[in-house]
C-alpha positions in Angstrom: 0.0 0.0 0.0 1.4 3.4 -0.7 0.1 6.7 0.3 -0.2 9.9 -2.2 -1.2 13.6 -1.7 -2.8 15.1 -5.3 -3.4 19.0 -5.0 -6.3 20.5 -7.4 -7.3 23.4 -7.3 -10.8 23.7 -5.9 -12.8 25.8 -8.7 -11.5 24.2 -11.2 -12.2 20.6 -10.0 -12.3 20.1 -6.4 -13.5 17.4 -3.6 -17.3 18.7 -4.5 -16.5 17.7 -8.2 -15.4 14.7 -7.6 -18.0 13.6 -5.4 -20.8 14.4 -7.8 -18.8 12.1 -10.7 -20.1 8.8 -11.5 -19.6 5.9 -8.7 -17.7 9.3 -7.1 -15.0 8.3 -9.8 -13.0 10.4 -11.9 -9.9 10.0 -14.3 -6.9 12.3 -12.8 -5.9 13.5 -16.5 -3.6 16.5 -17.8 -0.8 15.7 -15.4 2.3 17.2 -17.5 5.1 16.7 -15.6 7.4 14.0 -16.0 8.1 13.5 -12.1 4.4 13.1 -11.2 4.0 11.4 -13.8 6.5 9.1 -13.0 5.2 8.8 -9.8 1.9 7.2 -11.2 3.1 4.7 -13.8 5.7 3.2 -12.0 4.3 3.7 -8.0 0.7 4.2 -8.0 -1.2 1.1 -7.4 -5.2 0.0 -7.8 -6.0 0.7 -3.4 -3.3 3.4 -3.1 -4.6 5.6 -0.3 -4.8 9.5 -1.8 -5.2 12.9 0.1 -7.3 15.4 -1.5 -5.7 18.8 -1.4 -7.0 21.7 -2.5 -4.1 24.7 -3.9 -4.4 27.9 -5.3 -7.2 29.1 -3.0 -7.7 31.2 -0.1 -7.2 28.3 2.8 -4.8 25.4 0.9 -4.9 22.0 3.2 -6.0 18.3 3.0 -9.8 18.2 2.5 -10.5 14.6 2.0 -9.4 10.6 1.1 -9.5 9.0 -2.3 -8.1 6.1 -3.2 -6.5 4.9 -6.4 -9.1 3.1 -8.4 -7.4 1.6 -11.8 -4.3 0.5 -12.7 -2.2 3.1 -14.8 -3.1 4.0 -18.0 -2.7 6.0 -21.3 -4.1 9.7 -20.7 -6.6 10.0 -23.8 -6.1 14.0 -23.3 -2.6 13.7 -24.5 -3.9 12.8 -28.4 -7.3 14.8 -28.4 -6.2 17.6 -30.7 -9.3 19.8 -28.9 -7.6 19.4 -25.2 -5.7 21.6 -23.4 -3.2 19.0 -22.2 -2.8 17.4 -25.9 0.4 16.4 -26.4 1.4 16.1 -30.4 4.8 14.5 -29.4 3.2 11.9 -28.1 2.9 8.3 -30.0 0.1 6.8 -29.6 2.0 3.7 -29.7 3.9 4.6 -27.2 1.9 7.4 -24.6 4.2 10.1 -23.0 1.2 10.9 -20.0 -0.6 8.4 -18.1 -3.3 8.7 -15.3 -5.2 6.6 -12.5 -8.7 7.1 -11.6 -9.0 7.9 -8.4 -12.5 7.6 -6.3 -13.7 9.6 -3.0 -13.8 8.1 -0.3 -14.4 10.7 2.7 -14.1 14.2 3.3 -11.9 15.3 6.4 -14.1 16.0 9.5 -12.3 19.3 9.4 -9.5 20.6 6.8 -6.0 20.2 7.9 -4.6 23.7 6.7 -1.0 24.0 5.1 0.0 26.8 7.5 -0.9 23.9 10.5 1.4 21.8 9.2 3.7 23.9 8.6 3.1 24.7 12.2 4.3 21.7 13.0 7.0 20.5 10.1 9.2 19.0 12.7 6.1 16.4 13.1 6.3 15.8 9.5 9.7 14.7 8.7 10.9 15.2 5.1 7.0 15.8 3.8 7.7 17.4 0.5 4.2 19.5 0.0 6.0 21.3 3.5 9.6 21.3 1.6 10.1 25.0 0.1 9.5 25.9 -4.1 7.6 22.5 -4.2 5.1 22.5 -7.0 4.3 18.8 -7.9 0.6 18.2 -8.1 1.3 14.6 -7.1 3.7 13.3 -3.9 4.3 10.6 -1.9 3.5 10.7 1.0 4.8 8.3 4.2 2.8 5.8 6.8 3.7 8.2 9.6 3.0 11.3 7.6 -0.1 10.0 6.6 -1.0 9.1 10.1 -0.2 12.5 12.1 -2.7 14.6 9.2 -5.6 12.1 10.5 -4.3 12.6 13.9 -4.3 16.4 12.9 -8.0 16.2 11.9 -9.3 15.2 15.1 -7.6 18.1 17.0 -9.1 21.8 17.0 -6.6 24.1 15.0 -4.9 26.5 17.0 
């Protein structure tokens, strides 16, 4: 089992969004960077625990648990000529850009904000969303980092 943290930004497609999808299922398309994308053809698994985070917006923090629901696969976006992530150096025989579904599982009681863990980075270890310049959309994340944000979400915030 691993454990993942995927930042969205919440008006463009956010824990609400993905709730309302089909069977709460949605494909996690347009990722374009080779690291996170890395990360899901070679690490993600079908169970994978995820943490929904929400960026770009006025209070940034975990909102909720997915979980990986497919196996890796070609990212149709990447050869759709109409798409904003299309791709036209990728071979169809060969995709650059994969994706996972991923399907909701919970929101957080409570949102566990990035300024709280910040608050607390020494709890965290070497948690990259807390690392400085980091800008990946997808990161791993450990057991014990995973288990101090639920721990996190049970406490008031300061």
């Amino acid at each position: 089992m691993n454990y993942w943290l995927m930042k969205s930004e919440p008006d463009v497609f956010g824990i609400e969004h993905l709730k309302a999808c089909k069977d709460k299922t949605e494909p996690w398309d347009g990722i374009r960077n080779y690291q996170a994308r890395n990360f899901i053809r070679d690490d993600m698994k079908k169970g994978d625990k995820v943490f929904f985070y929400h960026s770009n917006c006025t209070t940034p923090g975990i909102v909720g648990i997915a979980k990986v629901a497919s196996q890796p696969y070609p990212d149709p976006t990447q050869f759709d000529a109409g798409s904003n992530y299309f791709d036209p150096k990728s071979d169809p025989d060969d995709p650059r850009w994969v994706l996972v579904d991923i399907q909701h599982v919970r929101d957080l009681k409570r949102t566990v904000t990035l300024k709280e863990m910040k608050a607390r980075a020494d709890e965290f270890g070497d948690f990259q969303l807390l690392a400085r310049g980091n800008r990946l959309s997808i990161l791993p994340v450990s057991k014990d980092q995973w288990d101090q944000v639920l721990k996190m979400e049970k406490e008031n915030p300061a």
